[in-house]
C-alpha positions, 0 to 999 in steps of 0.5 A: 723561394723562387717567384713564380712566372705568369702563366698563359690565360688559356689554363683558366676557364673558371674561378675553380679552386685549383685552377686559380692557384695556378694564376700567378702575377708578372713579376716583371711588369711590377718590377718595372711598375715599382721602378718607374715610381721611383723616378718621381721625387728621386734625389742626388742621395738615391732617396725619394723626395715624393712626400705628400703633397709635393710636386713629386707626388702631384707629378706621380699620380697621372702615372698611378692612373694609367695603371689602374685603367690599365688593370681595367678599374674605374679611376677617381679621386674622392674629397681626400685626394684618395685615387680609388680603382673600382671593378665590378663583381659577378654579384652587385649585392657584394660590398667591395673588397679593398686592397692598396697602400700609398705613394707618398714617402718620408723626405729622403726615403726610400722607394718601397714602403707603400709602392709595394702594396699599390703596385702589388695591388694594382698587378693582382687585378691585371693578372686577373683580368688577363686571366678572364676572371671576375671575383665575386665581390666587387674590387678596390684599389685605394691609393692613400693620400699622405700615409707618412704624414698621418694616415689623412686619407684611411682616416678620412675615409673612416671618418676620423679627420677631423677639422684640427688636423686638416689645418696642421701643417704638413711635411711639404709646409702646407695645411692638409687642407692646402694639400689636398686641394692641390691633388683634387680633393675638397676638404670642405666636403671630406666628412661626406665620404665617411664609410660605415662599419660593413661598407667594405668586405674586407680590406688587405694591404701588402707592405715591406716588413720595415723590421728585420725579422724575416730577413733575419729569419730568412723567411718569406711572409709575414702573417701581421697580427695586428697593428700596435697601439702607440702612447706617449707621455712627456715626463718634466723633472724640476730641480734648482738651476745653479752655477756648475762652479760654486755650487757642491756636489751635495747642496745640488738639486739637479733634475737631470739625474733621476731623469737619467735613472728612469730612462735606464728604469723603462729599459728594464722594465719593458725587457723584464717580461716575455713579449713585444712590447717596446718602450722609447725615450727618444727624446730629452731636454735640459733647461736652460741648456748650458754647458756651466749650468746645473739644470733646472727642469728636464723633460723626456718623452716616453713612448710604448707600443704594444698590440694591447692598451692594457698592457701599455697603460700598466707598464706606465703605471709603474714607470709612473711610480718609479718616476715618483720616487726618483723625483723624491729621492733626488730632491725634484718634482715630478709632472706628467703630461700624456699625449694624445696620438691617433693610433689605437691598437688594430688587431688583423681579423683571425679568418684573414690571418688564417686565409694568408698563413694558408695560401702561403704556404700553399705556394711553398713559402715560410710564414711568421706571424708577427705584429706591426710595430709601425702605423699603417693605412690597415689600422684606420680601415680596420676600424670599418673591416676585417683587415689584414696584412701581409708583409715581406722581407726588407733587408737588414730590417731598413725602412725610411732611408734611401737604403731600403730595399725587398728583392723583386723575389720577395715583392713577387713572392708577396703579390702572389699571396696577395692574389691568392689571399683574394680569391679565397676571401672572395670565396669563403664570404661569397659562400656566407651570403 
């Protein structure tokens, strides 16, 4: 799928569906936009060092303005440290659409999850101003303070942060709270700037897959379904430490042996059924942790997602037990902890999905719809609007690494049925007022 060039603004005298099809965004300038950002924070390993609240991301921020008034919206930085562009519609009565992602990155990341959906958003509103056309709804770019470390932006401007999390510490080393003051924001204010349910339109964001299926597949966009839920649970098996010499094999009481056996249960039980369901044991400790010491406590940490709570509490249903019984047969005690996360299942609005699939495929690519398996800002604010997401091609399913890459032909690809996307949202809940 080639990307489409930016036609002359003359083609356009009106917000007419066919002529607005023809407006295509400048791949070029957004390229160039992307590369700039990634100058901010870049490191001797080829990552991005810009993590929030760093001076890499404090030193980025005046450039991501410039753009935005370049773009023609009205800048500002809300008590959350969010940067918001707002243009206005033809009709004031209209809520605003919202589009945007963040800048921030993981330590040694790479330059696309998250630029790609603010320049991506940021070149839509340019591509339409020079094209003479104004929406109907009012616009919103929102840059998302510290997507990486938390979603704190989207979840403030939900109303979902709340004092504990402001006072955790941060990837940079500093509370939230410190952070947010340092890009211009006040954490003393924050629950002020909360949005209702109905404030927004409807929210889009544009992303990079972070996954190898459309790479894979060789296809162009990704129609998200939703946004998984994630839970994890902390499993501690405790036997009886014991020298590893003098004590026989069979007066053993080693813990670390039916937590072996439930960590090959949870891949068998997760892949015994059709659907995307995933279940992790990332993580696993022996105590008291010597080389000649037969464990005496072990604990695991599980993690499931999948797009349905209901699916991911049965599947724990049965590890549970499974768990149980393996703690019993062995000789051990079994004690489970779940542990709180703040990311509940976000399913993409159904009109949205339809909206994208089909101007995707008006422009010539190849869709497929697929959830997210990762956290996203799109999860928080559909928790206010009808949300929905587009995602491109990342090669060989990279993310999170200095390797991390789409193609300027994929991110064109994905700003074009941003655009698109946009104009016909704009039209179909125009024609509902």
């Amino acid at each position: 799928m080639k990307y489409f060039l930016l036609l002359p603004a003359l083609w356009i005298v009106g917000l007419g569906t066919s002529l607005a099809q023809n407006v295509q965004i400048n791949s070029e300038r957004l390229q160039k936009s992307l590369s700039t950002l990634a100058t901010y924070g870049k490191n001797d390993k080829g990552g991005s060092d810009r993590i929030a609240y760093s001076v890499h991301d404090i030193a980025a921020r005046p450039f991501v303005k410039q753009l935005l008034t370049a773009a023609g919206l009205e800048v500002s930085v809300d008590y959350a440290g969010n940067i918001i562009g707002r243009k206005a519609g033809k009709n004031p009565s209209l809520k605003p659409i919202s589009m945007g992602s963040h800048i921030d990155e993981v330590p040694n990341g790479g330059d696309y999850d998250g630029p790609v959906g603010v320049m991506g958003a940021i070149e839509v509103v340019r591509t339409l101003a020079e094209a003479g056309i104004q929406t109907d709804h009012p616009l919103e770019v929102i840059v998302f303070t510290n997507e990486e470390g938390g979603v704190i932006g989207s979840r403030a401007l939900v109303g979902g942060l709340s004092e504990a999390a402001l006072q955790a510490k941060s990837n940079a080393g500093m509370t939230h709270a410190e952070g947010i003051r340092l890009l211009g924001g006040d954490p003393s204010k924050i629950s002020s700037l909360a949005r209702a349910k109905g404030d927004i339109a409807a929210f889009l964001e544009l992303h990079i897959e972070q996954g190898g299926n459309l790479d894979t597949k060789k296809l162009d966009i990704g129609v998200v379904e939703g946004i998984v839920a994630i839970e994890w649970w902390e499993f501690t098996f405790k036997g009886k430490a014991n020298h590893a010499g003098t004590t026989p094999m069979d007066a053993r009481k080693d813990p670390l042996l039916p937590a072996a056996r439930f960590i090959l249960a949870v891949n068998e039980v997760i892949t015994r059924d059709e659907g995307r369901q995933v279940g992790t044991v990332g993580k696993i400790q022996a105590f008291p942790g010597a080389g000649n010491v037969i464990p005496g406590e072990v604990k695991l940490n599980l993690e499931i997602r999948d797009l349905s709570s209901e699916k991911i509490w049965k599947l724990y249903a049965e590890l549970e037990a499974i768990a149980k019984r393996l703690a019993q047969e062995s000789g051990s005690s079994l004690a489970v902890q779940h542990i709180e996360v703040a990311s509940k299942p976000a399913l993409a609005d159904p009109e949205i999905r339809k909206i994208i699939k089909q101007e995707a495929e008006k422009l010539g690519m190849t869709t497929l719809s697929l959830p997210s398996g990762a956290g996203h800002d799109a999860q928080e604010m559909a928790r206010i609007a009808p949300m929905g997401m587009i995602f491109i091609p990342s090669r060989d399913g990279i993310s999170h690494a200095p390797e991390e890459y789409s193609s300027p032909e994929a991110i064109a690809n994905g700003a074009n049925v941003l655009l698109q996307t946009l104009l016909e949202l704009d039209r179909k809940l125009s024609s509902k007022k």
